[in-house]
C-alpha positions in Angstrom: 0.0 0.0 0.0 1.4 3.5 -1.0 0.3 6.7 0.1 0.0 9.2 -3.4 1.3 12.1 -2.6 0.3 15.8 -3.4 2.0 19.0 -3.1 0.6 22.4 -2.6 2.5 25.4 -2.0 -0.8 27.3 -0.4 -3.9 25.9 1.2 -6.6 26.3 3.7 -5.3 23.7 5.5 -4.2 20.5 4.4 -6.8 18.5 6.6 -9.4 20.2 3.9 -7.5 19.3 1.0 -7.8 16.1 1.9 -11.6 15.9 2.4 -11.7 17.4 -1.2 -9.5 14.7 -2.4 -11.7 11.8 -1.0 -15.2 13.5 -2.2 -14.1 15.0 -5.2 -11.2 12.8 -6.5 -12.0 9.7 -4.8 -8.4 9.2 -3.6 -8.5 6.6 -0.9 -5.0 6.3 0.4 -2.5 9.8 0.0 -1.1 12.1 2.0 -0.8 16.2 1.1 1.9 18.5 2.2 1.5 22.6 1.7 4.6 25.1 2.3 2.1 27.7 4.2 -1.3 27.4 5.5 -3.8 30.0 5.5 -6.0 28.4 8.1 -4.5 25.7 9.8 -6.5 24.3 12.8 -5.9 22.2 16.2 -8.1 20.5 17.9 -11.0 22.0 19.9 -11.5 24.3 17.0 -7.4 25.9 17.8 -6.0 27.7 15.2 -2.5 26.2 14.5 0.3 28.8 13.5 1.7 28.1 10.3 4.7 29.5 9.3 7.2 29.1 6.4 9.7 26.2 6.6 7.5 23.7 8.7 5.9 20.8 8.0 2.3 20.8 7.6 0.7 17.5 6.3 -2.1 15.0 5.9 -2.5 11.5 5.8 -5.8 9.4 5.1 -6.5 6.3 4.0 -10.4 4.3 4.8 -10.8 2.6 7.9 -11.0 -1.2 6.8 -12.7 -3.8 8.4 -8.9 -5.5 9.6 -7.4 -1.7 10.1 -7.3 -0.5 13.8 -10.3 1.4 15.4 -10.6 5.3 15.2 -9.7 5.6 18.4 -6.8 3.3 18.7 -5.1 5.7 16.2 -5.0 8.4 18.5 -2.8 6.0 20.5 -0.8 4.6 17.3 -0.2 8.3 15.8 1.8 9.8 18.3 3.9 6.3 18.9 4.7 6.6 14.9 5.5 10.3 14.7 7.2 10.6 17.5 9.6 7.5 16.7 10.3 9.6 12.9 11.1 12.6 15.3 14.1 10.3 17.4 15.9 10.8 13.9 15.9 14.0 13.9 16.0 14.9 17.7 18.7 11.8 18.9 19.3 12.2 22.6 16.3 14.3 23.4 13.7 13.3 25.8 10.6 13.0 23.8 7.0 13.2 25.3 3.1 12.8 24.6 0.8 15.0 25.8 -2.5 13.2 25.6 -4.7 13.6 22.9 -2.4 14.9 20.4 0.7 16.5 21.4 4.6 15.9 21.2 6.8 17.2 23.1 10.9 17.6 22.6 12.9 18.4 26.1 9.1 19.3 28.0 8.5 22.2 25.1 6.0 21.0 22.2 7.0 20.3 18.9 4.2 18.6 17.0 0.5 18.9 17.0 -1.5 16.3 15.9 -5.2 16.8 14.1 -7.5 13.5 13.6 -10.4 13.8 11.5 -13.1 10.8 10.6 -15.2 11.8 7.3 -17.8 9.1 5.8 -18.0 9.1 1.4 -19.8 6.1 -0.1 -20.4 4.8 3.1 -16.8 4.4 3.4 -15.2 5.8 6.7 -12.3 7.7 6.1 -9.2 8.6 9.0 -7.2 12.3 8.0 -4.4 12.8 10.3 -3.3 16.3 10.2 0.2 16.7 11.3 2.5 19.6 12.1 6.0 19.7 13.2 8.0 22.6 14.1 11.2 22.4 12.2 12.5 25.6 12.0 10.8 27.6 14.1 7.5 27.7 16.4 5.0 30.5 17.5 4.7 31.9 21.1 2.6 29.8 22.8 0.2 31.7 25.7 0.2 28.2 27.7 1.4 27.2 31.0 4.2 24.9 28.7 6.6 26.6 25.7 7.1 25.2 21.9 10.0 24.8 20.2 12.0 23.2 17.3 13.9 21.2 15.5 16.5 23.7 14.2 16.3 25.1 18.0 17.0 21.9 19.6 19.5 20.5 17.5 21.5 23.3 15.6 20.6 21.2 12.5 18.5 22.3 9.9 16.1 19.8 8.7 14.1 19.9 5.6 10.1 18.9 5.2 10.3 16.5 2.7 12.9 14.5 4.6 10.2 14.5 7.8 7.5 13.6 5.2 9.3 11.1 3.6 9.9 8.8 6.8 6.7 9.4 8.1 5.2 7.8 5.0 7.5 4.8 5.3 6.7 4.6 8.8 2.6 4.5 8.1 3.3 2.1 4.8 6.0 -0.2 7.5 2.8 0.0 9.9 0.0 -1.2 7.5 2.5 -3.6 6.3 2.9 -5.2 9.4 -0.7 -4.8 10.4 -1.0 -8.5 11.5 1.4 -8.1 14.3 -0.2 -5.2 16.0 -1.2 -5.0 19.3 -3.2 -1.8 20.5 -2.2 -2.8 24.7 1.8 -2.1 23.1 1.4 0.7 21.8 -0.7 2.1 24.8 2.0 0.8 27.3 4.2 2.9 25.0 2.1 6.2 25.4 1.5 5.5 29.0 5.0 5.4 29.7 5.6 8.3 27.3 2.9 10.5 28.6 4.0 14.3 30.3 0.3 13.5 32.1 -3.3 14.7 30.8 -4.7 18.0 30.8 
């Protein structure tokens, strides 16, 4: 299973783009990228700063009858992006922050956004992601953000990110007969800065 890819330098947000993609195109399995968004959004209706030299992105794919649950992937996700992040981020302490939150060194570095659409009667899982890589907006929280570039002096580019974390997705649905949803939720457990 591969994940078509599409490139935009511009969007909305790429969460939409692929909604369009699905009901207009009838795409079942890509993933879009976008070099700004013009309305990115978090969960809980959050606006998520885009800016310039980050990686924004969207998965999706249908939720098959032998795929996990919706909900388990809010579990799988974070395990999967934030095991693409160790490669970029070695020797930093990397943390969840429950439902959809990474964290490098107690400061947050990725956001993720799950969305469930039905077409054809065919349910459909987008997973929005965005990772600070060069740099990362003021947060007016009780916790900071930060970045890759910040973190480790090294500059990384998006379509490196993008590229392992559609390997890592392909490796997981690959190896979808030896998944176990209590692993990977030991793994966020132990991984977790603690809920809200």
């Amino acid at each position: 299973m591969k994940f078509k890819i599409f490139k935009y330098e511009e969007v909305t947000s790429t969460n939409d783009i692929a909604m369009n993609l699905i009901k207009g195109e009838e795409i079942s399995f890509g993933y879009v990228s976008a070099k700004i968004q013009t309305k990115g959004r978090g969960t809980r209706g959050r606006e998520w700063v885009s800016e310039r030299g980050n990686l924004f992105g969207s998965l999706f794919f249908p939720l098959k009858k032998n795929y996990p649950k919706f909900n388990e992937f809010s579990v799988i996700n974070p395990i999967i992006i934030s095991n693409v992040l160790k490669n970029f981020c070695e020797f930093k302490s990397i943390n969840l922050k429950y439902p959809n939150d990474i964290f490098v060194n107690k400061k947050k570095i990725c956001g993720i956004l799950q969305e469930k659409i039905t077409f054809n009667n065919v349910d459909f899982l987008i997973i929005g992601v965005g990772i600070n890589l060069v740099s990362n907006p003021i947060l007016n929280n009780n916790y900071k953000a930060t970045n890759i570039l910040d973190e480790t002096q090294k500059k990384t580019e998006d379509n490196k990110v993008a590229d392992m974390l559609l390997s890592s997705y392909e490796k997981f649905f690959i190896d979808l007969d030896s998944y176990n949803y209590h692993n990977y939720k030991k793994k966020a457990d132990s991984m977790a800065l603690g809920a809200e």
